[in-house]
NUMAR-965391 format. One record per residue (C-alpha): residue in three letters; x, y, z. Coordinates in steps of 0.2 Angstrom, whole numbers, plus 5000, padded with zeros to 4 digits. Example, Ala and Ser with C-alpha at 12.3 -4.5 7.8 and 13.67 -1.06 7.14 Angstrom:
# NUMAR-965391
ALA506249785039SER506849955036
This chain:
# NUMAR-965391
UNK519851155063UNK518451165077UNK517351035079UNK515951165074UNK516551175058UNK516851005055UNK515050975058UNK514651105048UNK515651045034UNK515250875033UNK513450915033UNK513551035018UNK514350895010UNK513050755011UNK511750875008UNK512550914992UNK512450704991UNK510750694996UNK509850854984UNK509750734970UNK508450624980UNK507050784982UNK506350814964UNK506150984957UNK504651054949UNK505551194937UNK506851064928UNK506851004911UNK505950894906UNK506850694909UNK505450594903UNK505650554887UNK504350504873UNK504750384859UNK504050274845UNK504350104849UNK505350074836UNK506550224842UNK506650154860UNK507149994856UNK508750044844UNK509050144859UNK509350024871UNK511150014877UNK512149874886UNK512249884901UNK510950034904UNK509250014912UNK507750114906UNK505850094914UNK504550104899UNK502750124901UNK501850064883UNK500150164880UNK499050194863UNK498550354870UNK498250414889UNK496650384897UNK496150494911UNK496350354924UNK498350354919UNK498550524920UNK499150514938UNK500350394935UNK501050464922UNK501450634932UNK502150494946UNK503450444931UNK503850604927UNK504250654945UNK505150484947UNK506250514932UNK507650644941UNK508050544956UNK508250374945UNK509250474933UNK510350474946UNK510450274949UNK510850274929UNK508950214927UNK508150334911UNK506250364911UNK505450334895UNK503650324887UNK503250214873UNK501850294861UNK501150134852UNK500350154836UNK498550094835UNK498849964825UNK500549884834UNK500249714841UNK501749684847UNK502149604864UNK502049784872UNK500949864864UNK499849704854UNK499149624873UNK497549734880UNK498349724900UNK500149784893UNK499749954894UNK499249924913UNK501049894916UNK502849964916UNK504549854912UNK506149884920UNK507449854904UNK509449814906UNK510049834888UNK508849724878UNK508549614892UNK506849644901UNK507049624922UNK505449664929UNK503849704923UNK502649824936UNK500949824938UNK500650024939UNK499450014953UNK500949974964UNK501950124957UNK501050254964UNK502150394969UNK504050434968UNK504350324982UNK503550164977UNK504350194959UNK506250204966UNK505950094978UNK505449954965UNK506549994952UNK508049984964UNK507449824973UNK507349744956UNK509049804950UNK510049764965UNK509049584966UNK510449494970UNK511349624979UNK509849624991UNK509449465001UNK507649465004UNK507249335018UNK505649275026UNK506249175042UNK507349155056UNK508449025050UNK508649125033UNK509449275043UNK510549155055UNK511249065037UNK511749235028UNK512349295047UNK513549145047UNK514149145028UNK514649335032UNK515449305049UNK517549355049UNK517049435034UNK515649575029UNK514549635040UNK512649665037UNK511349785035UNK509549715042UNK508249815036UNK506249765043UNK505049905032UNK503149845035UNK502649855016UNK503949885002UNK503550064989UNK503550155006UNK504750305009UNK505850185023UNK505850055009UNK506650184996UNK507750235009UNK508450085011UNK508650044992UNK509550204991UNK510650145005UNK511149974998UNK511450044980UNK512850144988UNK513450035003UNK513349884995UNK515049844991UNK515549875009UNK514049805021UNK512649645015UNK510949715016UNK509549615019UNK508049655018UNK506049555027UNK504349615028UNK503849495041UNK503649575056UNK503749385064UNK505549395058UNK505749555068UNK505049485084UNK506249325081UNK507949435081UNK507449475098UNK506749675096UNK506149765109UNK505049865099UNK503349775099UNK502549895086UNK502849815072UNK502149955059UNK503550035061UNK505150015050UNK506749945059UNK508749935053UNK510149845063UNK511949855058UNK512549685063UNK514449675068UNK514649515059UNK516549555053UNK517349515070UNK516249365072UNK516949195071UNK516049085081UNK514649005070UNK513448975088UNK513749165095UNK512449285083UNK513449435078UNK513249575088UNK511749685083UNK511549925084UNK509849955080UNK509550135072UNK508650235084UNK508050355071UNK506650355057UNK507250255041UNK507750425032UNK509250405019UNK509950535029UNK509850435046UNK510550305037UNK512050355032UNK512350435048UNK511950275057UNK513250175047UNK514450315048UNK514450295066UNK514550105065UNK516150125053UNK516950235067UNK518250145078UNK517450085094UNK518450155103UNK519950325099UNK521550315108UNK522050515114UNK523450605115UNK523050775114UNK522150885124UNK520450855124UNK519851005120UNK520750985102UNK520050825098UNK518750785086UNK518050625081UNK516450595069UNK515550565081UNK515750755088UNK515450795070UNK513850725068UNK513150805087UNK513650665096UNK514450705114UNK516150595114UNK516550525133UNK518450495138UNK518850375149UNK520350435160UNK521850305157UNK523550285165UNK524950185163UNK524750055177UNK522850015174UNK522850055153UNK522249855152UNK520849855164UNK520450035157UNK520349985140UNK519149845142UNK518149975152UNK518250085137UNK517549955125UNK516049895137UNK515350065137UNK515750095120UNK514549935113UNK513350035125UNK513350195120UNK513650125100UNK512750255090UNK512250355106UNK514150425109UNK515750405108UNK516850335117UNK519050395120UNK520350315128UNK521250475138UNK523150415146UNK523550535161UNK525350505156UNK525450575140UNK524150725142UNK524550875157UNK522650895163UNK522450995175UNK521150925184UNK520550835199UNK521750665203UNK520150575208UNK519350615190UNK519050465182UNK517650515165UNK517650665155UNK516050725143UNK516450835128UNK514750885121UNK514650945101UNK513951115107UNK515151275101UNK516051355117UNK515351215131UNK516951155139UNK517250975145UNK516350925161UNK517850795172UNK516850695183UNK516950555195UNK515950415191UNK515850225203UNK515250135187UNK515250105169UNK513150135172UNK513250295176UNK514250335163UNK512750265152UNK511550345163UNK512550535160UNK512550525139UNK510650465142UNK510150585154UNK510550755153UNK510050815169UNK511450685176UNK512950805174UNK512050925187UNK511550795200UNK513350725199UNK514250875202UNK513150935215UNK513450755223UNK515250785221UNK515450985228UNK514450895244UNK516050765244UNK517250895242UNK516450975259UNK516750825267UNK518250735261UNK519350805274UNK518250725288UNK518250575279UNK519850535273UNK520450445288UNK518850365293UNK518950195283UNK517450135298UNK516150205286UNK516450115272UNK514950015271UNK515449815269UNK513449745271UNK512849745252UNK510949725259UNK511249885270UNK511949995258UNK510549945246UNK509049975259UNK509950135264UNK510150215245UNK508550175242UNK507550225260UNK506850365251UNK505850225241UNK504150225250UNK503450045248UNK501549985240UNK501149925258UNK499049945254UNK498949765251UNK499649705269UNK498549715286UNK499849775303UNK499549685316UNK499749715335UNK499649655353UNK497749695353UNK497149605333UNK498449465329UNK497349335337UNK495749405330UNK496249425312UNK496949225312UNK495149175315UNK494549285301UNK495449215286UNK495549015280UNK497449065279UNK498549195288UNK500149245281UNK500949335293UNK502849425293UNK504049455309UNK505149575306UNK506049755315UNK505749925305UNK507549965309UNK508749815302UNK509049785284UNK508649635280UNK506849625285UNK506549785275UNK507249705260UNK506149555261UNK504549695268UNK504949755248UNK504849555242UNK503449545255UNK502549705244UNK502849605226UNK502149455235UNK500349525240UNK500349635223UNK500249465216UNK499049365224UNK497849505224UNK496249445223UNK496649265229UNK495349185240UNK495649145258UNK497249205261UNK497949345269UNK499449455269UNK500049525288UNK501549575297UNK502149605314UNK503349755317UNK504249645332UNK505149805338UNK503449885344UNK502649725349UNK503849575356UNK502549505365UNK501849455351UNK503549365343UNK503949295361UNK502449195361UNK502549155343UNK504449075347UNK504849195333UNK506849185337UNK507449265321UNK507249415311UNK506649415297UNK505149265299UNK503749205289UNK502349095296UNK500749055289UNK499149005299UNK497748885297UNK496248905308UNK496248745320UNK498148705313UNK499748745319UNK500848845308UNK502248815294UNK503848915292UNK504448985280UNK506348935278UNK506748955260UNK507749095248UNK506649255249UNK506349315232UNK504649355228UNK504449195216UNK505049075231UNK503749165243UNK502349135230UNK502548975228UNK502648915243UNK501349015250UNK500148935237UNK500848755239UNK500448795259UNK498648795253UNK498448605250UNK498548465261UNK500148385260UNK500148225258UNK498448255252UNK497548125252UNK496748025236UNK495147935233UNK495447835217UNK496647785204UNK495947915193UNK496248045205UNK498047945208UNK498447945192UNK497848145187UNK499148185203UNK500448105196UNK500248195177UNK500148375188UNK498348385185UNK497548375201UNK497548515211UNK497348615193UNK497648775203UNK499448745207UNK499848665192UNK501048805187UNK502048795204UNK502948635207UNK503748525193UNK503648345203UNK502448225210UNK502748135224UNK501448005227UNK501447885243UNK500747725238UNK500347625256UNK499447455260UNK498147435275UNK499647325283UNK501247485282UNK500347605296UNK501747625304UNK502747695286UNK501147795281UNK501247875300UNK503147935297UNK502547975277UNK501048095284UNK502448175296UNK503448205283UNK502148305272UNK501848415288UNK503548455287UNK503948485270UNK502248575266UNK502248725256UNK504048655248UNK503348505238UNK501748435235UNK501348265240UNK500048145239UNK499547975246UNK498547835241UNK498047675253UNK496547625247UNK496247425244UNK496947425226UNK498547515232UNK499247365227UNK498547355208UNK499347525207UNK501047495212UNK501147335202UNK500947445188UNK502847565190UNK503547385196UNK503347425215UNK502847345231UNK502147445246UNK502547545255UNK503147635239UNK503647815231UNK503047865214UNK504048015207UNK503548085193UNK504448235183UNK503948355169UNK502048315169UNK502148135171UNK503048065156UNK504247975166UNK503847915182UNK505047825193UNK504547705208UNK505547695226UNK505447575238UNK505047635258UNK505947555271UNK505547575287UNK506347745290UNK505947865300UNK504948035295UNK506648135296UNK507347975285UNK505948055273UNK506148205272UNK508048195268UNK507648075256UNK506248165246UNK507148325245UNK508448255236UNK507148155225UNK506148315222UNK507748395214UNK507948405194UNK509148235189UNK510248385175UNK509848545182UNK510248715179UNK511048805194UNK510448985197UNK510649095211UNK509049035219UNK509248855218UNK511048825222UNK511148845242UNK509948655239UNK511248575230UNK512848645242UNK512048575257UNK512248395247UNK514148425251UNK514548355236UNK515748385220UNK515048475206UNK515048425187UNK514548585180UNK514248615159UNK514448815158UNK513448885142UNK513149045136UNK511349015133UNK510448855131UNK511248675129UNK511048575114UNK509948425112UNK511448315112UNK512248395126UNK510848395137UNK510448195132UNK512448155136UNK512248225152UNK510648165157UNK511147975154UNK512648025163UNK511648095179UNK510447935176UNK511547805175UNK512947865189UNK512847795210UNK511547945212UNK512647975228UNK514148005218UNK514048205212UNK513148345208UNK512848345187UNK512148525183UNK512448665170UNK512448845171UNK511848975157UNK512749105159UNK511449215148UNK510049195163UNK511449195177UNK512849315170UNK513649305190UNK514449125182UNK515549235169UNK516549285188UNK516549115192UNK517549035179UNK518549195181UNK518849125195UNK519348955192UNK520349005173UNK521749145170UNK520649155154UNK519049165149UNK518848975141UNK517648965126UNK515948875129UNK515348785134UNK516448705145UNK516548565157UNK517148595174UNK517248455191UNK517548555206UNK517448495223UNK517148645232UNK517248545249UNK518748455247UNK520348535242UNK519348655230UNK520148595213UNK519548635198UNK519848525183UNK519248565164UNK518348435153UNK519848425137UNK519048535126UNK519648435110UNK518548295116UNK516448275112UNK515348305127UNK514848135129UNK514348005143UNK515847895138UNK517048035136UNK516648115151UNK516647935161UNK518247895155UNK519048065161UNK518248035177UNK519347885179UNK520947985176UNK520248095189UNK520047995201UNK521647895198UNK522848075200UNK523048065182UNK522548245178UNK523148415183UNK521848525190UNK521748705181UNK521648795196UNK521748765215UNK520348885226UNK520948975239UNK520348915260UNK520249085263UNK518849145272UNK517949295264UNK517749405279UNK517049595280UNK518549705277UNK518249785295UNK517749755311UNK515849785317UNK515349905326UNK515249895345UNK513949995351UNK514149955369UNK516049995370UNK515550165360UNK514450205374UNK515650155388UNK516950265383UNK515650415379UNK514750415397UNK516050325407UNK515050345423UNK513750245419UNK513750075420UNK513449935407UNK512149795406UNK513149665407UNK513149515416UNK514749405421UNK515249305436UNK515449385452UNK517149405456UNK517649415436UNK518249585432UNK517549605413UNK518849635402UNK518949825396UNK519449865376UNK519850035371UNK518450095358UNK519550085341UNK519750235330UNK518750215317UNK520050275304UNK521550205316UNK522850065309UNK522049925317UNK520249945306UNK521449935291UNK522649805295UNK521249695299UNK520849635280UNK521549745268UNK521649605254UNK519649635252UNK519649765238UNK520949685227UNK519749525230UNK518249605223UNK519249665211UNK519649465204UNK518049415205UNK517049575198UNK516549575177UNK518049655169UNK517549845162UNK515949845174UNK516749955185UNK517750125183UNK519650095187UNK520550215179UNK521350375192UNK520550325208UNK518750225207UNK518950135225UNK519150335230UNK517450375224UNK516750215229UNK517150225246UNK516650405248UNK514650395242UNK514650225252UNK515350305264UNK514050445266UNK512650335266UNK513250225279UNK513450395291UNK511650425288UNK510850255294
């Protein structure tokens, strides 16, 4: 059967399901009328009736009585009978005696009354089902109002059930009928829960910031067993119809991921049947592991959006493309299957989400095709500088350079006397670097729009080195900020837009600034003096000197010329310097440090060392005692040379944890190592890492020592063993005694670009031989001549071929497209856009 008709087939049938839920005008008359008398010998075990008790009809009841009527079709088809109770006038029974009865309807099950309703809050069809549903599936139905509510039922169902959350903004509405209907069907399979607090919604972590719109997440709790890790969550994408939802969980009952066979153009998967385009992922024998788990990384991604098929090369005859690696079948009759090639599993994302993808990919790949006989042998453009290859994709880009002034030969001198403070940026348009830290450069003056006295420059060192030459600018890219009457700070920190910021704000206070008081001494030390830069720098460092340490002030105020614009300092030496040490249990000349707003602040005694003495000494002060490593922050603790004692976590560390290792950072020789941890949530690059270190991913969190400078062994923390200070302690011992058997061993290898550089001058040598090069050597030295290498000759290749399969080992598993020949595409769009630089 085509997929067509399965989709056509299917639909009838759920439609057919569906037809009782839309209420017909022209049927016989379901409400019935009786005595009460009659209605109660009617009741049945077991059978649930709604009853609405009225002496005789008032005008404002009319409406709802019609709303009953209407209502009594589709909750015939819950088992639920409609009836209305005609009391005479002189019962004074329970239901019919009490003068607010008759504003009210009961829900009945057998002789047993369940829920009584006011009738102002049944006021259509959908508020009646809605209700009577929700109160008949009471316990079936977890209603919950906060987080910790969710995470309870969440961990009771994981490795078991899974669960259907379900956010309606009021309950009676159409989305919250929908839902009912869905639980009384699904809700032997899947738990449904079910909030109308839209704080709740937010706390589950929903993008969505409407909140007055309904929401439903299938949660994936079944293959959950870890109580810390919340269970996987697929919101609906569609309005709450009962329609969309039993689509929605049709598709989250479909396997993940289909395993084929056949020919694809045979195959037919729900998903298909529903008007879902299903993507193959081309498979063979040697790669089928790595392929697989390619296959399910997209398929969580496209969960609900499309499906996702395993295709083995080796079992199917496709005559197609070797280098093929991702096929796309869409639901539309007589559209054949689209075989593509494809560097990553985002693109493969990016094609079911955007249409207009197929076209752009396969014009990309006609141009290859052109091509790929002038390049197969020329390996010398494969681009190996990840920062060039990102500038060059993305020159097209033009950058918001409003915000910075250019300067030249003629106004660089001029427009430092304008502005309080000048920040001004070397750099050459041509090399790649400097342009991505111009587009760093761009976010920087974006954000300090508006900020008084400073000013945002740069320099274009390739049309004016004059300009650098007399600025001793002596690399590319530099940053330097001016100070009328001062001489300039460099910038020599990581250059992302939030490092710049900061330290182009901290570069606006004096440093050590100088204090007048206690009072002004003591607001410094709780980070609220200067106010403006409260939000950029975590410690304090005050400098707390006497009238007789002149000569360890002088080496102190050094320092803070030094360091300025990386930390702020202060420095007290007033007469009661002394009253003011006393207090942290100091003498002068003393450092105060104090961390996180000055709850704790710790006090340093100053020898007499020199300024350089200090500026070692307070970069390693100004570092968090337990902190987290990230990308930015970890060239500050390598340069320590020391081994590392890191707590990997995949998200935030308990309290527990974090106490255990701060006492243990605290109470250690502070020279000893580097105690840190690593969230793996805010820095996913740490998932490679211990990929790196482990066969196996371990479970988290785990401890890890590794000495990346000696030997570069890496030992696990035993992971039957608590995370505590004594624990950990006491393994240390067995480490340092040879008693423990490293898990890994990393390789000395340098990590070197997989070829050779160009040599412009050699290439010019060979193509205008007559003329001679610029080069100066020793007279009587004949300069040594080198062949220009080929840049698709054997030499290029043999260089470092292991540099692929090393990417390979330290890439995410299923981000990247293995499968028939991924390194081929790879190589051939890198390839072309390092020929066009």
């Amino acid at each position: 059967m085509s997929a067509q008709k399965d989709r056509w087939v299917f639909s009838f049938s759920f439609l057919l399901f569906c037809a009782s839920s839309i209420p017909t005008r022209g049927s016989m008359r379901l409400l019935q009328e009786l005595s009460p008398q009659e209605y109660f010998s009617s009741l049945q075990a077991g059978r649930a009736s709604l009853a609405y008790f009225s002496h005789n009809v008032s005008p404002g009841a009319q409406p709802f009585l019609e709303q009953i009527e209407n209502s009594a079709e589709a909750l015939q088809d819950y088992g639920v009978s409609v009836v209305k109770v005609n009391c005479p006038k002189e019962d004074v029974s329970r239901y019919c005696g009490k003068e607010n009865a008759v504003r009210k309807a009961y829900l009945f099950r057998g002789n047993m009354l369940i829920r009584e309703f006011p009738t102002d809050a049944l006021f259509d069809v959908n508020s009646i089902v809605a209700n009577v549903l929700f109160a008949l599936l009471f316990n079936e139905v977890k209603y919950v109002e906060t987080l910790a509510d969710l995470q309870n039922i969440e961990n009771a169902l994981k490795g078991r059930s899974n669960m259907v959350f379900a956010y309606v903004p009021a309950t009676g509405t159409a989305e919250h009928r929908a839902v009912m209907e869905a639980a009384f069907a699904y809700g032997t399979v899947h738990q449904f829960v079910l909030t109308t607090e839209a704080t709740l919604l937010k706390d589950t972590g929903s993008d969505e910031s409407d909140v007055s719109s309904a929401r439903l997440l299938f949660c994936h709790c079944q293959q959950a067993t870890d109580l810390a890790e919340p269970c996987r969550r697929t919101a609906m994408g569609q309005t709450l119809t009962m329609l969309n939802i039993h689509r929605h969980l049709k598709l989250m009952g479909a396997p993940l991921v289909t395993e084929v066979a056949e020919d694809p153009e045979k195959v037919s998967t729900v998903h298909l049947q529903l008007g879902l385009p299903l993507v193959f992922i081309l498979s063979q024998k040697e790669t089928y592991e790595a392929d697989r788990r390619t296959a399910e990384f997209v398929a969580w991604q496209l969960l609900g959006k499309a499906g996702v098929a395993l295709l083995s090369r080796d079992l199917v005859d496709l005559n197609i493309l070797l280098r093929s690696n991702v096929a796309l079948k869409t639901p539309d009759e007589g559209v054949p299957i689209k075989y593509l090639v494809l560097e990553d599993t985002d693109e493969v994302i990016t094609l079911v989400e955007d249409k207009n993808k197929i076209e752009q990919i396969q014009e990309d790949e006609e141009e290859d095709e052109e091509d790929e006989d002038e390049k197969e042998n020329n390996n010398q453009d494969i681009q190996d500088d990840q920062v060039v290859e990102a500038v060059s994709r993305d020159k097209k880009r033009e950058l918001p350079l409003e915000q910075i002034l250019v300067l030249t030969e003629e106004t660089f001198h001029s427009a430092l006397l304008e502005t309080a403070r000048t920040v001004v940026l070397f750099y050459a348009s041509w090399e790649a670097v400097s342009l991505a830290v111009l587009r760093s450069y761009t976010e920087v003056a974006d954000h300090l729009k508006g900020t008084r006295g400073v000013l945002l420059s740069r320099v274009n060192c390739w049309d004016w080195p004059g300009v650098c030459t007399k600025e001793n600018v002596t690399q590319l890219p530099t940053i330097k900020i001016y100070e009328k009457g001062e001489r300039s700070v460099m910038y020599n920190g990581m250059w992302g837009t939030e490092e710049l910021t900061s330290f182009i704000m901290l570069s606006r206070v004096s440093c050590p600034l100088k204090l007048a008081t206690i009072d002004e001494a003591e607001g410094y030390l709780r980070g609220e003096f200067p106010s403006e830069l409260s939000s950029y720098h975590h410690t304090s460092l005050l400098g707390v000197f006497s009238t007789a340490t002149s000569e360890a002030r002088e080496a102190f105020e050094e320092a803070g010329n030094i360091l300025r614009g990386h930390v702020t300092m202060g420095m007290y030496f007033e007469d009661d310097a002394l009253a003011l040490s006393r207090k942290y249990a100091v003498s002068p000349p003393a450092l105060l440090l104090a961390r996180s707003g000055g709850r704790s602040v710790e006090g340093i005694a100053l020898s007499k060392q020199s300024a350089q003495d200090m500026v070692r000494m307070i970069r390693y002060e100004s570092l968090d005692i337990f902190p987290e490593i990230t990308v930015q922050n970890l060239p500050r603790y390598l340069q320590f040379r020391k081994p590392f004692l890191i707590l990997f976590s995949d998200g935030d560390i308990s309290q527990m944890e974090s106490k255990e290792m701060l006492k243990l950072a605290k109470g250690r020789p502070q020279q000893a190592f580097v105690a840190c941890w690593l969230n793996l949530k805010k820095t996913p690059v740490g998932r490679g890492v211990l990929k790196a270190y482990f066969a196996t991913m371990p479970s988290l969190p785990v401890l890890v020592w590794v000495n990346l400078h000696a030997g570069g062994q890496v030992f696990k923390f035993p992971s039957e063993q608590s995370i505590t200070e004594m624990n950990i302690l006491s393994w240390l011992e067995k480490l340092k005694a040879g008693l423990e058997i490293p898990s890994s061993t990393l390789s000395e290898e340098d990590w070197k670009p997989p070829l050779p550089a160009y040599d412009f001058l050699q290439m010019m040598e060979a193509a205008v031989p007559e003329l001679p090069l610029h080069t100066s050597h020793r007279r009587g030295d004949t300069p040594e001549r080198h062949p220009p290498k080929s840049p698709g000759g054997d030499t290029a290749v043999r260089e470092e071929p292991a540099q692929e399969t090393k990417a390979e080992k330290v890439g995410s598993p299923g981000r990247d497209l293995r499968g028939t020949a991924p390194r081929l595409a790879a190589r051939e769009k890198q390839g072309k856009r390092h020929s066009k630089l």
